[in-house]
C-alpha positions in Angstrom: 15.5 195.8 9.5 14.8 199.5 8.3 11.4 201.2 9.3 9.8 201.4 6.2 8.3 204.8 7.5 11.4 206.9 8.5 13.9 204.5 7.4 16.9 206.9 8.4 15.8 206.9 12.1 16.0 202.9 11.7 19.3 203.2 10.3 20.0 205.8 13.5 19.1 203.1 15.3 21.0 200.4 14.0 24.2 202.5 14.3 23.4 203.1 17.8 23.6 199.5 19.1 26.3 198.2 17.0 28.5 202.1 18.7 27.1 200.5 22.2 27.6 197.2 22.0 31.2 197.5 20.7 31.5 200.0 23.8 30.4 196.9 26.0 32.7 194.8 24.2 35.6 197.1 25.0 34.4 197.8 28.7 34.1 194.6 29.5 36.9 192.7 31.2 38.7 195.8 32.3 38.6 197.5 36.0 37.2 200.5 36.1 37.3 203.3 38.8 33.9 204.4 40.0 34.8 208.1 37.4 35.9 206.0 34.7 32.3 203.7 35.1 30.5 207.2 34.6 32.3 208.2 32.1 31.4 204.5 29.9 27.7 204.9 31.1 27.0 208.4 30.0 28.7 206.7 26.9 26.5 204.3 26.4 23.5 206.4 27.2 24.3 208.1 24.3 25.9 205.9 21.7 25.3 207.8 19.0 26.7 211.0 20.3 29.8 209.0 21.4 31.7 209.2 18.4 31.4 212.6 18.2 32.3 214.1 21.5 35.9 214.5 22.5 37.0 214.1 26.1 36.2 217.6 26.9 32.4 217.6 26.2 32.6 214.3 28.3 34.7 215.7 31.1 32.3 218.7 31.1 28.4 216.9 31.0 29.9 214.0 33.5 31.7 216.7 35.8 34.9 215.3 35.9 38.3 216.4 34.4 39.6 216.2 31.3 42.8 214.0 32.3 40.0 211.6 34.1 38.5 210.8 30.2 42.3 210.7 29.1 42.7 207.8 32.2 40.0 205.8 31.0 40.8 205.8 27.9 44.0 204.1 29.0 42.8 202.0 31.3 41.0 200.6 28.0 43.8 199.5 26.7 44.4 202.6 24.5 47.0 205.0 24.0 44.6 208.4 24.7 41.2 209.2 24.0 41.0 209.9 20.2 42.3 206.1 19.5 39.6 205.1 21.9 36.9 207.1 19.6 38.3 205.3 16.3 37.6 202.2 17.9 34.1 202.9 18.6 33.4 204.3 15.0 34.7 201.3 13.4 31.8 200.0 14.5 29.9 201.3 12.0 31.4 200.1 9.2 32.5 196.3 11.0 29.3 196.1 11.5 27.5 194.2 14.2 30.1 193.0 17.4 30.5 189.7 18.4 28.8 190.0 21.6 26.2 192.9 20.4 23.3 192.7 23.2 19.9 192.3 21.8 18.5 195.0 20.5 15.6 195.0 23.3 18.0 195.1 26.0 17.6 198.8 27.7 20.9 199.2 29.8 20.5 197.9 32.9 19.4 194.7 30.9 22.4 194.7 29.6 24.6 195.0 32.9 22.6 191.9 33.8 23.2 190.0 30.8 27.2 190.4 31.5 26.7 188.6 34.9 24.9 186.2 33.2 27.9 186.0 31.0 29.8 185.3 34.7 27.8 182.5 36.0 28.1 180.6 32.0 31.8 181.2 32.9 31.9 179.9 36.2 29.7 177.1 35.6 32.2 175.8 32.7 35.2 175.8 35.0 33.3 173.8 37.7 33.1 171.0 35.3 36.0 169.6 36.8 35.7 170.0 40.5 38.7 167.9 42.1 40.0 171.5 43.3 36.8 172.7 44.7 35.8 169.4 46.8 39.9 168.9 47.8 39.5 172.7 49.2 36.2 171.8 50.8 37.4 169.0 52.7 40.4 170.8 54.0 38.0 173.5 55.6 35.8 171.1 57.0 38.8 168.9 58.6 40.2 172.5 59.4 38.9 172.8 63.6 38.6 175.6 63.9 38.0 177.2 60.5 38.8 181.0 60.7 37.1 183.0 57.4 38.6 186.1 56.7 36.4 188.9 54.9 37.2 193.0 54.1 35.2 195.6 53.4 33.1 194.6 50.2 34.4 190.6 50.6 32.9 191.0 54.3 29.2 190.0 53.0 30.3 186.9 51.6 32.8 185.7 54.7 29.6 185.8 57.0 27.4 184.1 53.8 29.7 181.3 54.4 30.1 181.2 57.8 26.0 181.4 58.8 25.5 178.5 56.1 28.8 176.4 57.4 28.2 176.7 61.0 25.1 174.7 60.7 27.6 171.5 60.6 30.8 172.6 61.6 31.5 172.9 65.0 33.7 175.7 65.1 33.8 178.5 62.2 34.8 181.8 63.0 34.4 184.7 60.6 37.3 187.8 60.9 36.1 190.8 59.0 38.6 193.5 60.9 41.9 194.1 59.7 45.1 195.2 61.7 46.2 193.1 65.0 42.2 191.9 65.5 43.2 189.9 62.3 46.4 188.9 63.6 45.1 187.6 67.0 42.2 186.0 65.3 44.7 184.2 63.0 47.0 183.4 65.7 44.2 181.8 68.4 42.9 179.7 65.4 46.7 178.5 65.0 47.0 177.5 68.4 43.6 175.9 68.7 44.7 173.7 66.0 43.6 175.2 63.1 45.5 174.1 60.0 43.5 175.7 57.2 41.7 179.5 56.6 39.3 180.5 53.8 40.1 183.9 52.9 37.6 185.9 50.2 39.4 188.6 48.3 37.5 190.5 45.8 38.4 193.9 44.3 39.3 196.5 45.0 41.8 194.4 46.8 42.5 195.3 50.7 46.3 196.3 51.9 45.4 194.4 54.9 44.0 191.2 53.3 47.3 190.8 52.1 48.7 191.4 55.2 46.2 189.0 56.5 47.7 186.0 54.8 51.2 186.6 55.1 50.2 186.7 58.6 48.4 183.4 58.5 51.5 181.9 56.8 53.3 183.0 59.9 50.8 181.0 62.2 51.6 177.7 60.4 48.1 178.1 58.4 47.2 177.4 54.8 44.9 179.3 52.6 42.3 178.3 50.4 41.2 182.2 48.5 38.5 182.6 46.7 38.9 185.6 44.3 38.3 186.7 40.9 41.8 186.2 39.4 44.2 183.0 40.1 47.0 185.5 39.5 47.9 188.6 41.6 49.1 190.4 44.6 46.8 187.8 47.0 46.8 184.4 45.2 50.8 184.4 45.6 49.9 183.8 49.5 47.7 181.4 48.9 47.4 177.7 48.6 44.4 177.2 46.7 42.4 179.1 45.1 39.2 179.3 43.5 37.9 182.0 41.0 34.4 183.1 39.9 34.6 186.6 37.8 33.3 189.9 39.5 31.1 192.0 37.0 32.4 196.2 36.9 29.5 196.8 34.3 27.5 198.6 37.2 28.6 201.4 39.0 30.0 199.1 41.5 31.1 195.4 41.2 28.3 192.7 41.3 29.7 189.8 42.6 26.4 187.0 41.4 29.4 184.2 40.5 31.1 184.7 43.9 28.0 184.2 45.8 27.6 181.2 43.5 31.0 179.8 44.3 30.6 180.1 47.8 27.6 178.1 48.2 29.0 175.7 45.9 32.2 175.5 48.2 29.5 174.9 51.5 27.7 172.4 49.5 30.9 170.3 49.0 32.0 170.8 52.6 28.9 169.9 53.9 29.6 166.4 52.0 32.7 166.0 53.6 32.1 166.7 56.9 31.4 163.5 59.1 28.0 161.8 59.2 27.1 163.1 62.4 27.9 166.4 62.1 25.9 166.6 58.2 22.9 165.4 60.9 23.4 168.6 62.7 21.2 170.1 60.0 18.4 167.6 60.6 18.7 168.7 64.5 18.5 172.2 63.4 15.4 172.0 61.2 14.1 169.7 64.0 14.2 172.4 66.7 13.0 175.8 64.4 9.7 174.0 63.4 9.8 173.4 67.2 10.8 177.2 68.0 8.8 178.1 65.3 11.6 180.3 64.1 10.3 181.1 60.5 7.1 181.4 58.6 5.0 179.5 56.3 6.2 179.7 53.2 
């Protein structure tokens, strides 16, 4: 709707978000370094200087180099940086993209509204959940159940081993790489282990793939949860379960992962025996005892 003051800063306007939310169309999906993600939000700070500037002026006022603007333009999907500008300023005569953000939305909002976009895509897939509940009540037959987590998918190996060892018996998290992985793997094996949940989300560890392959030797199979079900670590696994990893921010929110691994505790919890699902009853039972947390 023009401003029927200054209708040409409307206008302005107008132009603006359709430049930035064809930029978010076009980011969206795609990995991006940590440069490249400066580079696409000084972008979309500015939408309306972005069709202008040429990968120069961006390498300059982001204080990176020029070939880094030239990569991300290719990591777009684009064959350099000029076809990447066309693209944007076809926007303003295609008018409004598919998945324009609402005008209101001030960036951050909009980083947001892409995981929101995750969880929708997440939640459709779990509407058939044979492959979730089959994997849930491998791990909870598995005894012991070894959970391997690296660097940034560490966080979510212990999330799932703090929640699941308040009814399995015997859960043991492994977030170092090398032989600690290996010997981890190995004891698990010969404790009678059969099965290990392994959380791999990008950037993707050498060592995670390492990891498996290793666990393969041991005899064990792999349930992965991950954010692709193709690629260098769902080849070495048995199952696996994906929920998509947002690279809006400047580094990945993973909202639909945490999701899917309390969803995957949830079900295991269900098919655990009777008497160890009462374990959680005991628990409860002796904090209000202990007094271990406070009113809410």
């Amino acid at each position: 709707m023009s401003d029927p003051v200054n209708p040409g800063v409307a206008v302005a306007s107008e132009e603006a978000s359709r430049i930035a939310a064809r930029l978010r169309e076009i980011v969206e999906g795609h990995r991006l370094s940590p440069s490249q993600r400066r580079i696409a939000r000084y972008l979309l700070e500015r939408p309306h200087e972005a069709v202008f500037l040429n990968s120069i002026d961006i390498a300059e006022a982001v204080g990176i180099s020029q070939p880094s603007v030239t990569r991300f333009a290719f990591a777009l999907g684009f064959t350099g940086f000029p076809e990447f500008r066309d693209h944007l300023r076809a926007a303003l005569r295609d008018g409004p993209a598919l998945y324009a953000e609402p005008t209101e939305l001030n960036p951050i909002q909009a980083m947001v509204n892409s995981e929101l976009r995750n969880l929708e895509l997440l939640r459709d897939a779990l509407g058939d959940t044979r492959r979730l509940n089959e994997a849930a009540a491998a791990l909870a037959a598995s005894r012991p159940l070894p959970v391997i987590g690296l660097r940034v998918s560490a966080p979510l190996a212990h999330l799932f081993g703090y929640l699941a060892a308040k009814a399995h018996p015997d859960v043991r998290v492994i977030d170092t790489p090398g032989s600690t992985l290996e010997d981890g793997l190995s004891r698990a094996a010969d404790s009678g282990a059969e099965w290990v949940l392994a959380f791999g989300l990008p950037r993707y560890p050498r060592e995670l793939r390492d990891g498996l392959v290793w666990a393969r030797r041991a005899g064990l199979r792999v349930v992965l949860v991950t954010d692709h079900s193709v690629g260098a670590l769902a080849e070495h696994a048995d199952v696996v379960l994906t929920a998509p990893v947002s690279s809006q921010f400047a580094f990945d929110s993973q909202a639909a992962p945490s999701v899917l691994c309390v969803a995957l505790v949830h079900s295991m919890f269900y098919a655990l025996p009777t008497r160890e699902q009462a374990s959680i009853e005991e628990f409860e039972n002796s904090a209000a005892e202990r007094r271990l947390f406070l009113p809410e």
